[in-house]
TORPA-4810 file (N, C-alpha, C, O; in nm, 3 decimals):
<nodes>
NODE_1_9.246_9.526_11.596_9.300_9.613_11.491_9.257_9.756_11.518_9.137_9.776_11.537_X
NODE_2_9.370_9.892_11.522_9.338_9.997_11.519_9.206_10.046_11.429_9.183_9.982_11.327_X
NODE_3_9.122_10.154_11.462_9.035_10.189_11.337_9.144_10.262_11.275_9.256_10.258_11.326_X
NODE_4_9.117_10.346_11.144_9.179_10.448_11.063_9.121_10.559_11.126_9.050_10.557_11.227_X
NODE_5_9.162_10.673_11.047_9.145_10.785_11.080_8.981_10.816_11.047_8.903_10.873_11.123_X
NODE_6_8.953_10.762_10.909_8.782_10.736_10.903_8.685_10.706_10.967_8.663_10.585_10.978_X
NODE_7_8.613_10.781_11.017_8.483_10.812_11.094_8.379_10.669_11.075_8.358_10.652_10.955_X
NODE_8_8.321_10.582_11.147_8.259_10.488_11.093_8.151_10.515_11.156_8.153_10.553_11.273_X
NODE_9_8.011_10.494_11.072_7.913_10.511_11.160_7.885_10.418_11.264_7.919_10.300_11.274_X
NODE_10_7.804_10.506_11.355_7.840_10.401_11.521_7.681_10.294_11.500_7.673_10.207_11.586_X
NODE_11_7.609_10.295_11.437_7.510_10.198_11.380_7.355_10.264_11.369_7.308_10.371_11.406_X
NODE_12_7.309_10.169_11.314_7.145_10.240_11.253_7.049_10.147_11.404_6.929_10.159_11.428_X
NODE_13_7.110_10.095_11.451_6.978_10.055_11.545_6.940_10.158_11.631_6.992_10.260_11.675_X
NODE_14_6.790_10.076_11.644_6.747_10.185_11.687_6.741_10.199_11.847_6.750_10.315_11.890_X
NODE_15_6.731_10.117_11.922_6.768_10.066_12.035_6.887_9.887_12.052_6.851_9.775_12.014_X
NODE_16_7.000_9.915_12.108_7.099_9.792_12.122_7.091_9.749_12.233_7.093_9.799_12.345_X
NODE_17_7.073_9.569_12.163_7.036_9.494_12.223_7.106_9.461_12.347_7.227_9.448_12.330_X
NODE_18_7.071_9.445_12.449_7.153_9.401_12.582_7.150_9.217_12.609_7.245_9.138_12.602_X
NODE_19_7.030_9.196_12.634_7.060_9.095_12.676_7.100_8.977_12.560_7.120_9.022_12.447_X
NODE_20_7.110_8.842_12.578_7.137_8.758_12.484_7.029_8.687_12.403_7.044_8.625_12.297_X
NODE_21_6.924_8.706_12.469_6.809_8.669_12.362_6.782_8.776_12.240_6.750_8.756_12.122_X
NODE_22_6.804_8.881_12.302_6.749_9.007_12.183_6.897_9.029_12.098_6.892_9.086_11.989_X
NODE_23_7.082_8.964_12.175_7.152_9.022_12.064_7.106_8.891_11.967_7.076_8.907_11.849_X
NODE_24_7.104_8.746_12.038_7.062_8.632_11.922_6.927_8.684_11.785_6.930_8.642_11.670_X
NODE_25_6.851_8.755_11.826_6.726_8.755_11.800_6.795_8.871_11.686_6.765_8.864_11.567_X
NODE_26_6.882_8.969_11.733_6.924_9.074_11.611_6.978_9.008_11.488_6.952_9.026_11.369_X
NODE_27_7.098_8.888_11.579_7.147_8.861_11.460_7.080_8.773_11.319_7.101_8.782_11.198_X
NODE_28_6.964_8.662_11.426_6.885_8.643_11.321_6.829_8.747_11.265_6.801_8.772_11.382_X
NODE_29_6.794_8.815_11.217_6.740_8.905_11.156_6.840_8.935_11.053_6.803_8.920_10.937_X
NODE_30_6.984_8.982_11.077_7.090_9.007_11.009_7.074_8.886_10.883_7.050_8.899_10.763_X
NODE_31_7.098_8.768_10.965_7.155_8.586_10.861_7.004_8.632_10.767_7.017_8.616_10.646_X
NODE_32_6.896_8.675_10.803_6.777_8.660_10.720_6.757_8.806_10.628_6.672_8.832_10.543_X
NODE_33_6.875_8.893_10.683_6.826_9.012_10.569_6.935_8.978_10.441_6.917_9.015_10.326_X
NODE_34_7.059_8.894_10.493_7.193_8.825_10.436_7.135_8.740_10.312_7.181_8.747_10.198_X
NODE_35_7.011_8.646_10.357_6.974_8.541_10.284_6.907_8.588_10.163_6.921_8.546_10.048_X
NODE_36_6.811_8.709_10.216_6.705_8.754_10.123_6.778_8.813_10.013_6.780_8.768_9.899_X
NODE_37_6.855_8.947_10.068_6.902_8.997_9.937_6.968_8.945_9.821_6.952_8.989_9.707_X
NODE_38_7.060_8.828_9.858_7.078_8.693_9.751_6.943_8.690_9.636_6.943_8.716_9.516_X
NODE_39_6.814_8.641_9.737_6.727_8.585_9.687_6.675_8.717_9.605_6.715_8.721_9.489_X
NODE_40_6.587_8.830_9.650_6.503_8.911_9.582_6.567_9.033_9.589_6.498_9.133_9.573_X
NODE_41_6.701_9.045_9.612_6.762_9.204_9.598_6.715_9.306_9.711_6.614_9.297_9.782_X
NODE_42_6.791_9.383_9.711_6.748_9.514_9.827_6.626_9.585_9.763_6.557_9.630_9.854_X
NODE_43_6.579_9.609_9.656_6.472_9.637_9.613_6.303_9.558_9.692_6.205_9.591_9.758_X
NODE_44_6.361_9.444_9.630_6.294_9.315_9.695_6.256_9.262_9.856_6.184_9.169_9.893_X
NODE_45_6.325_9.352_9.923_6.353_9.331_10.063_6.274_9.388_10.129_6.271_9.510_10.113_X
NODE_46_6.170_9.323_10.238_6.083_9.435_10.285_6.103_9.336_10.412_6.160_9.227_10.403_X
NODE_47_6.042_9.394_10.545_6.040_9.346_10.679_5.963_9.279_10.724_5.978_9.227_10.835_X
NODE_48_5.850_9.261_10.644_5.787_9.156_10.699_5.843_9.013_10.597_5.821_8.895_10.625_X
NODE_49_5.909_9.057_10.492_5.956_8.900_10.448_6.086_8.831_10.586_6.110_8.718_10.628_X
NODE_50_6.149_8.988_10.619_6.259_8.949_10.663_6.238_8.878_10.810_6.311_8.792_10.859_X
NODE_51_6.120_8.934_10.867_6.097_8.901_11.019_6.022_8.740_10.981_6.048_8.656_11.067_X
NODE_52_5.926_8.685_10.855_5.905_8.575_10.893_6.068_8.479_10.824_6.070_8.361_10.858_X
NODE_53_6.150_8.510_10.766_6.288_8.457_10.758_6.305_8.433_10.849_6.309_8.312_10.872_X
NODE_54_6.330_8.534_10.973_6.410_8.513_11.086_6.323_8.445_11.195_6.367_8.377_11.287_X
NODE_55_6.198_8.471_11.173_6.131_8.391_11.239_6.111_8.461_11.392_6.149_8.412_11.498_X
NODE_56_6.012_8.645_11.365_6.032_8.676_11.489_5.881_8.765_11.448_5.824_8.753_11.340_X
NODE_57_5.848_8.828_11.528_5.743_8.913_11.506_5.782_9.065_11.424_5.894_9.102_11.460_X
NODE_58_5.752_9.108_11.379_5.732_9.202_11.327_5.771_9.301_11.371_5.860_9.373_11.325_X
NODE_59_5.693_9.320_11.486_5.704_9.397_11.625_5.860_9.400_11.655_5.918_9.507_11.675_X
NODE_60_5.911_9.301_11.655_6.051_9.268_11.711_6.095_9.357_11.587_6.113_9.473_11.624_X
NODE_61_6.113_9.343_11.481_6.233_9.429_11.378_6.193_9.574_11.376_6.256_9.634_11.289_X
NODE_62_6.106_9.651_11.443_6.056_9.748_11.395_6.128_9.795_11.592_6.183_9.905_11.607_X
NODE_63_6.117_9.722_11.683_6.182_9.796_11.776_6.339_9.795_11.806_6.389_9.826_11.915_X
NODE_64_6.390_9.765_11.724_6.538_9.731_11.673_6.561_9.826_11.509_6.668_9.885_11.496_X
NODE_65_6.514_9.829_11.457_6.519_9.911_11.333_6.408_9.984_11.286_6.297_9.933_11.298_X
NODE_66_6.420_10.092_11.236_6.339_10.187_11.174_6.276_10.099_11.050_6.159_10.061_11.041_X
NODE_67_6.372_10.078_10.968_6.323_10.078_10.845_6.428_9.937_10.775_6.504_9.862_10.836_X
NODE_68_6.399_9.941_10.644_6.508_9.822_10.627_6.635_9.876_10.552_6.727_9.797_10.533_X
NODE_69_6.642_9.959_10.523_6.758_10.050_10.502_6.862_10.051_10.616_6.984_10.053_10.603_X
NODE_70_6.801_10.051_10.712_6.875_10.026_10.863_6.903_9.883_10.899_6.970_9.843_10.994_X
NODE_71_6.840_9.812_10.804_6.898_9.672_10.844_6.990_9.629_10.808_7.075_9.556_10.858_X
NODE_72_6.973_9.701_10.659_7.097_9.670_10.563_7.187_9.718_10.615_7.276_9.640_10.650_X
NODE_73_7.204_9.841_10.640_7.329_9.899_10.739_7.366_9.839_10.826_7.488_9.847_10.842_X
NODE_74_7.317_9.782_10.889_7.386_9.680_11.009_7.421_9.595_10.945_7.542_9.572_10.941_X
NODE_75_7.341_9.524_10.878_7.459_9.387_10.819_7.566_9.446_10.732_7.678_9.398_10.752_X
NODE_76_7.557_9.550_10.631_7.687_9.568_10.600_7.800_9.651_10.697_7.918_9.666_10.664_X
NODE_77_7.745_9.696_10.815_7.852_9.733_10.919_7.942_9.633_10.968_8.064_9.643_10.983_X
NODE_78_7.824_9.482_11.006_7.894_9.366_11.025_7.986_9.277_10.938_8.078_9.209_10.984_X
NODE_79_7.949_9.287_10.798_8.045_9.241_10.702_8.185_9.339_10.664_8.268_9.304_10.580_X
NODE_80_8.192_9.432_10.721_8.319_9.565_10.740_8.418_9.511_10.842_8.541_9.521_10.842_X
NODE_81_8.314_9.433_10.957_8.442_9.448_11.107_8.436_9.306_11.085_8.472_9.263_11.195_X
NODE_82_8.408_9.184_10.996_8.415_9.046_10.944_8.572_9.070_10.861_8.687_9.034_10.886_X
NODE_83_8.513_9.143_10.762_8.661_9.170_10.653_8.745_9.151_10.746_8.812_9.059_10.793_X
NODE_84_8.716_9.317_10.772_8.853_9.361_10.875_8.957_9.256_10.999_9.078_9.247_11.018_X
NODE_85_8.830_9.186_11.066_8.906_9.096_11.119_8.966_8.971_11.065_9.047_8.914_11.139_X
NODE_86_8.937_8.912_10.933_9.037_8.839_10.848_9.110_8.902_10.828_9.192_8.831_10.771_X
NODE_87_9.152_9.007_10.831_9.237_9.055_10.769_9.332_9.071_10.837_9.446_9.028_10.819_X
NODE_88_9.275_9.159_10.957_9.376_9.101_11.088_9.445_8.946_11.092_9.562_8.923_11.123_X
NODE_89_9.363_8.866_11.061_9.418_8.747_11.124_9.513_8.710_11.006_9.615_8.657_11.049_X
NODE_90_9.513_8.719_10.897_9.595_8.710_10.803_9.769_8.793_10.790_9.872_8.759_10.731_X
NODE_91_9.727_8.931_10.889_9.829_9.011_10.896_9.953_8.940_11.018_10.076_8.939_11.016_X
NODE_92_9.853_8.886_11.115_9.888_8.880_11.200_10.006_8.819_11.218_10.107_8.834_11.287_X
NODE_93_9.951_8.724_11.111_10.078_8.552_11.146_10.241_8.585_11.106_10.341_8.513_11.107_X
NODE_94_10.215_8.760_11.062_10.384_8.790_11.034_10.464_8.693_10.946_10.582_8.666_10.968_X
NODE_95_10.367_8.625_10.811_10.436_8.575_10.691_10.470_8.684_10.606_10.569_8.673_10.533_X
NODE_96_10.414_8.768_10.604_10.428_8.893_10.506_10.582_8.943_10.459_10.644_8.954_10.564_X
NODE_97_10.640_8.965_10.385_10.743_9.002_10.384_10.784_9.118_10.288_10.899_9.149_10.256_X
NODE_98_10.632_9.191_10.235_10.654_9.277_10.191_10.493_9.398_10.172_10.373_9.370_10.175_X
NODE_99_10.532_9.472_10.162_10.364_9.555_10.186_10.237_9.524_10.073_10.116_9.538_10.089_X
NODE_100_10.305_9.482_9.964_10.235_9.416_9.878_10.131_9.259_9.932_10.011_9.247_9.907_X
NODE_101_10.199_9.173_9.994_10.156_9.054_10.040_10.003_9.132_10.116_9.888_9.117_10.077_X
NODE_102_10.039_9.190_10.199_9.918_9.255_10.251_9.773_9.301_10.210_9.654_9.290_10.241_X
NODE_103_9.878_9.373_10.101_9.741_9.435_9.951_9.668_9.281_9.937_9.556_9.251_9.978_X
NODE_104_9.751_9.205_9.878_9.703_9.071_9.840_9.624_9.036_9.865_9.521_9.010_9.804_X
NODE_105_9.677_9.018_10.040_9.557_8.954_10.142_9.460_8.989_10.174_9.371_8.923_10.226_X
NODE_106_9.463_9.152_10.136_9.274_9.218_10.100_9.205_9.162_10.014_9.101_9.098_10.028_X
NODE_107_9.288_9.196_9.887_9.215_9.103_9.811_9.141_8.942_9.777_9.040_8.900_9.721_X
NODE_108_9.259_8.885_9.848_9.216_8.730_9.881_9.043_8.783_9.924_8.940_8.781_9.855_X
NODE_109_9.065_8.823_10.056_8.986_8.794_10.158_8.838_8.859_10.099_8.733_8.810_10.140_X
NODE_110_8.836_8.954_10.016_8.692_9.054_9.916_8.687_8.935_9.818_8.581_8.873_9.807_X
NODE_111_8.755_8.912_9.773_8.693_8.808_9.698_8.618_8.640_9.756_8.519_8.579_9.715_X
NODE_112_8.700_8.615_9.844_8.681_8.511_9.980_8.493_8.534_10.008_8.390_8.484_9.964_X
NODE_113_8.523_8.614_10.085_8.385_8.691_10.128_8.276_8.704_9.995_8.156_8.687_10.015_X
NODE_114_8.320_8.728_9.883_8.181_8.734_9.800_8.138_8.554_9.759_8.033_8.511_9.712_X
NODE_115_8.229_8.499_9.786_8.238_8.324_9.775_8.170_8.275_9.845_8.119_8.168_9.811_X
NODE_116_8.138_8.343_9.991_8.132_8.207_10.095_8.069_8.322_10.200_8.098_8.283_10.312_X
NODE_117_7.988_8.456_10.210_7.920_8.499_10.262_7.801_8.581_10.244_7.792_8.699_10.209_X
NODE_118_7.692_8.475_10.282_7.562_8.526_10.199_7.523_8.690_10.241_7.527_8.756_10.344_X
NODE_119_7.486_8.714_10.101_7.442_8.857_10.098_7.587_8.934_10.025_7.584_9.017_9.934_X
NODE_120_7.677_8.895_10.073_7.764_8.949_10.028_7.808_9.040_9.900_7.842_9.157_9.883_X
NODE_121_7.792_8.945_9.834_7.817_8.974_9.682_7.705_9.048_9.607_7.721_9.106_9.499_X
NODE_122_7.561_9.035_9.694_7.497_9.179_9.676_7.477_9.324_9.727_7.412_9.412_9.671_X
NODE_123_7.539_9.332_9.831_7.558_9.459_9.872_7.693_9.492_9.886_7.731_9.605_9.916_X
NODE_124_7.783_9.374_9.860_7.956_9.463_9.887_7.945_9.524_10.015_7.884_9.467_10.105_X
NODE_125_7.993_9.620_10.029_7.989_9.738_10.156_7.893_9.839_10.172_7.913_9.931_10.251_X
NODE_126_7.763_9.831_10.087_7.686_9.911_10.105_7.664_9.985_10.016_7.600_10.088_10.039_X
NODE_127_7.722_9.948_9.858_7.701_10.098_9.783_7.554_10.067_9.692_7.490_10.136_9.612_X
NODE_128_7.541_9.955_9.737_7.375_9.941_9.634_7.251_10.069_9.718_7.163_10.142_9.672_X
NODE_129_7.308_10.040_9.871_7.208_10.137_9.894_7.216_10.270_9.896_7.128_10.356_9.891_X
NODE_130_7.372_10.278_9.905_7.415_10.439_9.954_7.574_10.412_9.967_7.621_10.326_10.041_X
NODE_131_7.650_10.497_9.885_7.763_10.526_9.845_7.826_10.541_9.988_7.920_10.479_10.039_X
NODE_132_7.750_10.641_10.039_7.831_10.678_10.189_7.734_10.607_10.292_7.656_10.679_10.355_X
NODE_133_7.732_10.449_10.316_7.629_10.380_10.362_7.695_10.385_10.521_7.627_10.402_10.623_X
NODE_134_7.860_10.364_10.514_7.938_10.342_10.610_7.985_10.487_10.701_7.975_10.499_10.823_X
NODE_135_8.037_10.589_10.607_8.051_10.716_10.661_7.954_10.810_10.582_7.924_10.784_10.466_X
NODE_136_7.905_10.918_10.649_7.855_11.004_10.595_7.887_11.128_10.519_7.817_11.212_10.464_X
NODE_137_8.052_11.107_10.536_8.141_11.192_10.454_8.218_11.137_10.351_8.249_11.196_10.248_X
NODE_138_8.251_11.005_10.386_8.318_10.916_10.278_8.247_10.831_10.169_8.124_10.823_10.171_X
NODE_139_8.292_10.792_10.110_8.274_10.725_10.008_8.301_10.569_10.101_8.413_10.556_10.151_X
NODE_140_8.225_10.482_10.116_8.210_10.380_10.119_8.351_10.267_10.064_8.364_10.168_10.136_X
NODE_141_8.411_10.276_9.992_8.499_10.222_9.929_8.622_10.339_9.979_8.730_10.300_9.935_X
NODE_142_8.630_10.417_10.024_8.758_10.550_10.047_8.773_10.492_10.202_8.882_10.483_10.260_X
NODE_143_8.630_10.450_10.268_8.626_10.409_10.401_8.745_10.260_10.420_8.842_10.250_10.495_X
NODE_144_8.701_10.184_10.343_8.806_10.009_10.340_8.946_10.086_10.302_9.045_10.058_10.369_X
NODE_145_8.956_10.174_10.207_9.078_10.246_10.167_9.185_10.310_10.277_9.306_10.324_10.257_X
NODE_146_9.117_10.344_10.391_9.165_10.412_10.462_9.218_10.328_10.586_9.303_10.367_10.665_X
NODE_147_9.146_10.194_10.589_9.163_10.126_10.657_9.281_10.042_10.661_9.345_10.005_10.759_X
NODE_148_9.305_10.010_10.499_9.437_9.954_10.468_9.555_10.038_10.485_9.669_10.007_10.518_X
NODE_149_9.494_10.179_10.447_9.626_10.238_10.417_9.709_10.243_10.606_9.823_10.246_10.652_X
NODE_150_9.590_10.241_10.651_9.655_10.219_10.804_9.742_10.121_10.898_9.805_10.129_11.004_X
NODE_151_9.711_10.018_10.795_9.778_9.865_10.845_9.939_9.883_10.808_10.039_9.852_10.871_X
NODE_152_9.916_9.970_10.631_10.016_9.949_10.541_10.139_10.034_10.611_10.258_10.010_10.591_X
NODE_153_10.078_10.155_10.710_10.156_10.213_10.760_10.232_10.161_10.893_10.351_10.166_10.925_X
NODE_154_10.074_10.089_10.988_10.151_10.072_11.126_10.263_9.907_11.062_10.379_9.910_11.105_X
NODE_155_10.237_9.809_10.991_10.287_9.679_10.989_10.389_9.687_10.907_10.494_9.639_10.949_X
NODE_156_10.387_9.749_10.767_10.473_9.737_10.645_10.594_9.886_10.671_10.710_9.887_10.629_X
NODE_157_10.558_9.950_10.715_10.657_10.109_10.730_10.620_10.160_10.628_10.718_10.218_10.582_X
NODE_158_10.487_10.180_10.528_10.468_10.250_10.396_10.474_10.380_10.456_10.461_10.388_10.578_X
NODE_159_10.496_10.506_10.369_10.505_10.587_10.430_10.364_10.676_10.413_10.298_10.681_10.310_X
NODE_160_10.334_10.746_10.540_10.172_10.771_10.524_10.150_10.914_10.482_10.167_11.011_10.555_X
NODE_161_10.111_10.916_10.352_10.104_11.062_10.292_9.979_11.027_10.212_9.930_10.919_10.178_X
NODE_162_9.936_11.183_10.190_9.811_11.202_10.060_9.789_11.138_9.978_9.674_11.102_9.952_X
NODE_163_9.929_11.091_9.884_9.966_10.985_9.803_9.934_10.863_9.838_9.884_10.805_9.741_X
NODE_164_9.941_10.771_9.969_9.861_10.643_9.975_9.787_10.684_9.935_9.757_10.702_9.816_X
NODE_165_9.712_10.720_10.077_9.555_10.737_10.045_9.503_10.707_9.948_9.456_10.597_9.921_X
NODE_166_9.506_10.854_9.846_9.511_10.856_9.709_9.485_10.700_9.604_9.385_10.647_9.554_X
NODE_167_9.608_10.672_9.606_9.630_10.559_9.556_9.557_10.422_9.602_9.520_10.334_9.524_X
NODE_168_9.544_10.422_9.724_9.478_10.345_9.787_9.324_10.345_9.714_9.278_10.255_9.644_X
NODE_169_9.276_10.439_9.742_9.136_10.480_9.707_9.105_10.413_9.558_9.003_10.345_9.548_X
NODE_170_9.169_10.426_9.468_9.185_10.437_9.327_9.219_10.292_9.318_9.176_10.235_9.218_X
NODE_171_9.287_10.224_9.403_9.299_10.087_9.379_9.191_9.990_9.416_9.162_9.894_9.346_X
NODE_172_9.131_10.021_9.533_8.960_10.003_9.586_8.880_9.980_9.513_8.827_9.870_9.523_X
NODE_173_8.833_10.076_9.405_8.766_10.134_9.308_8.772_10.047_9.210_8.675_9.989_9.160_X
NODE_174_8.908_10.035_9.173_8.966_9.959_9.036_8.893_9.792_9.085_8.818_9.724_9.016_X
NODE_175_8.944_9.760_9.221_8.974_9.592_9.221_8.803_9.590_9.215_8.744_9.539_9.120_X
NODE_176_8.722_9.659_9.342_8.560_9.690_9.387_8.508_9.632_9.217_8.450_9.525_9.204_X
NODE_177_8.539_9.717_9.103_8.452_9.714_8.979_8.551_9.588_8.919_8.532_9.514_9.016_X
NODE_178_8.607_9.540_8.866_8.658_9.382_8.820_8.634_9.261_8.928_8.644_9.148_8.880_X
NODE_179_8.606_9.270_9.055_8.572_9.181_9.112_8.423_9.168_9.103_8.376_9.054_9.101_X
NODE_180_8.354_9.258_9.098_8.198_9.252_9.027_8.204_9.207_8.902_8.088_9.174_8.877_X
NODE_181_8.261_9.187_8.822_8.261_9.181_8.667_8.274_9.037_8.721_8.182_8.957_8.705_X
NODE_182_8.390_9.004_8.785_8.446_8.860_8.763_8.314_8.778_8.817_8.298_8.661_8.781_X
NODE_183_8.217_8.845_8.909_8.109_8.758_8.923_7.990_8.766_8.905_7.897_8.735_8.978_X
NODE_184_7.994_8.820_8.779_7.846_8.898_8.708_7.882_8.792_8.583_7.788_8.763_8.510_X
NODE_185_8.023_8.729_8.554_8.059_8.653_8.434_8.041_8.481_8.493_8.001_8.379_8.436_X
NODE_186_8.084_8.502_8.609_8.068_8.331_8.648_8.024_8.321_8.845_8.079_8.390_8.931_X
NODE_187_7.932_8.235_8.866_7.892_8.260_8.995_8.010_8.216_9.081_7.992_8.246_9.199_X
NODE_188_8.138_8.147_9.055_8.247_8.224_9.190_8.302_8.265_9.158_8.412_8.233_9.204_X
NODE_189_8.307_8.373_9.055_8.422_8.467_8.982_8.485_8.405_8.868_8.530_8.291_8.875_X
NODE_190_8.489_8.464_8.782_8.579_8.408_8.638_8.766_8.438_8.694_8.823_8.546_8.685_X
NODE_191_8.822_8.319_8.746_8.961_8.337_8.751_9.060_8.411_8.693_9.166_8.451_8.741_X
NODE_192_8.987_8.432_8.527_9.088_8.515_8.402_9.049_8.686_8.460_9.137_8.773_8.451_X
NODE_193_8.947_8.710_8.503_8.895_8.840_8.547_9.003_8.901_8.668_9.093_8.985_8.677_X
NODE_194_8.917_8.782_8.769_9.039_8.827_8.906_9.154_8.801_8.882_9.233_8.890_8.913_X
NODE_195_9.208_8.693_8.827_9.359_8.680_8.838_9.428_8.849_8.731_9.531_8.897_8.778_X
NODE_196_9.375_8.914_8.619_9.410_8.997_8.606_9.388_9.134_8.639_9.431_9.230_8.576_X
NODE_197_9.288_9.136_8.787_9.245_9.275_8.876_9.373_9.240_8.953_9.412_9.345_9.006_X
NODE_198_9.449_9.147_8.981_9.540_9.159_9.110_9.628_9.188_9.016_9.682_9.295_9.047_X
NODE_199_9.665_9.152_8.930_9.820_9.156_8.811_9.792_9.358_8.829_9.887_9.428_8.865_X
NODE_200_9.654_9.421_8.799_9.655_9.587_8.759_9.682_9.629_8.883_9.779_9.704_8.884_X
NODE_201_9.639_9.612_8.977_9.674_9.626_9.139_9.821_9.649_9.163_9.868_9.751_9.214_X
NODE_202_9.883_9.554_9.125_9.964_9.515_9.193_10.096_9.628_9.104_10.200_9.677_9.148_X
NODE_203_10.053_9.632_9.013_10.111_9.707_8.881_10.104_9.841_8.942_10.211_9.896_8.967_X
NODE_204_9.981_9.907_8.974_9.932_10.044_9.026_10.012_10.113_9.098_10.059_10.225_9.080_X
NODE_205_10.032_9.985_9.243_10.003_10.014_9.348_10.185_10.032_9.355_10.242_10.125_9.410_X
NODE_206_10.256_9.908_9.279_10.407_9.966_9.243_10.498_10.045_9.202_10.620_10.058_9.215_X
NODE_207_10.352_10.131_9.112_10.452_10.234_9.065_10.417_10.362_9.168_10.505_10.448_9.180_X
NODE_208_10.289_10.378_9.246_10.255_10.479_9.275_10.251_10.478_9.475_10.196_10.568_9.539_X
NODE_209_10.293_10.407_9.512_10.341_10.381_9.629_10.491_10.353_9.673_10.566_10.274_9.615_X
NODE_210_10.524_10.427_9.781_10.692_10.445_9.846_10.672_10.332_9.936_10.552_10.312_9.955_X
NODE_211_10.756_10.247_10.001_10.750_10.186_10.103_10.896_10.237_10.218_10.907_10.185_10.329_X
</nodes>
């Protein structure tokens, strides 16, 4: 999948890993910073809980990351190009038959992901730690925004003006805060919640988008 025009940061490590013991050894670290924040929150999260999680020395997370702010950034960098590639694969299969189906299938897939990938549903994309966790100019949520609006243009023919964007952004925002609600009310989302964030979406995104 193309990137968007949005700048993504190129990552917080501090040295990248080459061989296959140290990328295995990163990613444990990732599944164990994934597990924790579930458990004790990003508040809660410190590196030596995370290194005996992962089951590595100490030493090891500290020459791979600064701090754990940087860890978090990597795992939510990795849950960005996770989305993204469902999303791809969802685009791909050319069932779509209208630019809306697409929207959809974001949504499926953010809600999917807070279901069935740990950590998830506590950091979203990064805004527990930092709004602009992903770009340093964007808004974190303007970043996924920009990403769609790119699909919507190269796959669907939407037409690509200020106005997506725009709209895009604002729909992010909207679904981002009712899909938290829907699982702050029931641990896999209250159905009456989400099923009526996609009904406002879909409403939004119809009146204020050209295809």
């Amino acid at each position: 999948m193309s990137t968007s025009t949005a700048t993504v940061a190129t990552g917080p490590l501090r040295r990248v890993p080459v061989q296959g013991r140290s990328v295995a050894r990163v990613q444990r670290m990732l599944d164990a910073c994934a597990e924790l924040v579930d458990e004790v929150g990003y508040e809660g999260l410190t590196t030596t809980l995370l290194a005996e999680r992962a089951e590595v020395a100490i030493g090891s997370v500290y020459q791979f990351f600064p701090d754990k702010r940087a860890i978090v950034q990597a795992l939510t960098l990795r849950n960005m190009e996770a989305y993204l590639q469902r999303l791809a694969g969802s685009w791909a299969d050319g069932s779509f038959t209208d630019w809306w189906d697409g929207v959809d299938a974001a949504i499926d897939e953010y809600i999917a992901m807070h279901r069935s990938v740990p950590g998830f549903r506590t950091l979203h994309f990064g805004d527990v730690v930092d709004v602009h966790l992903l770009d340093e100019e964007s808004d974190n949520n303007a970043v996924i925004a920009g990403r769609v609006a790119h699909v919507l243009v190269e796959q669907f023919g939407v037409a690509e003006t200020a106005r997506l964007r725009f709209a895009l952004e604002i729909a992010v925002e909207a679904a981002d805060a009712l899909i938290k609600l829907a699982f702050r009310r029931h641990p896999d989302g209250d159905d009456t919640v989400l099923g009526e964030a996609k009904a406002l979406i879909r409403e939004y995104l119809h009146r204020h988008v050209d295809a």
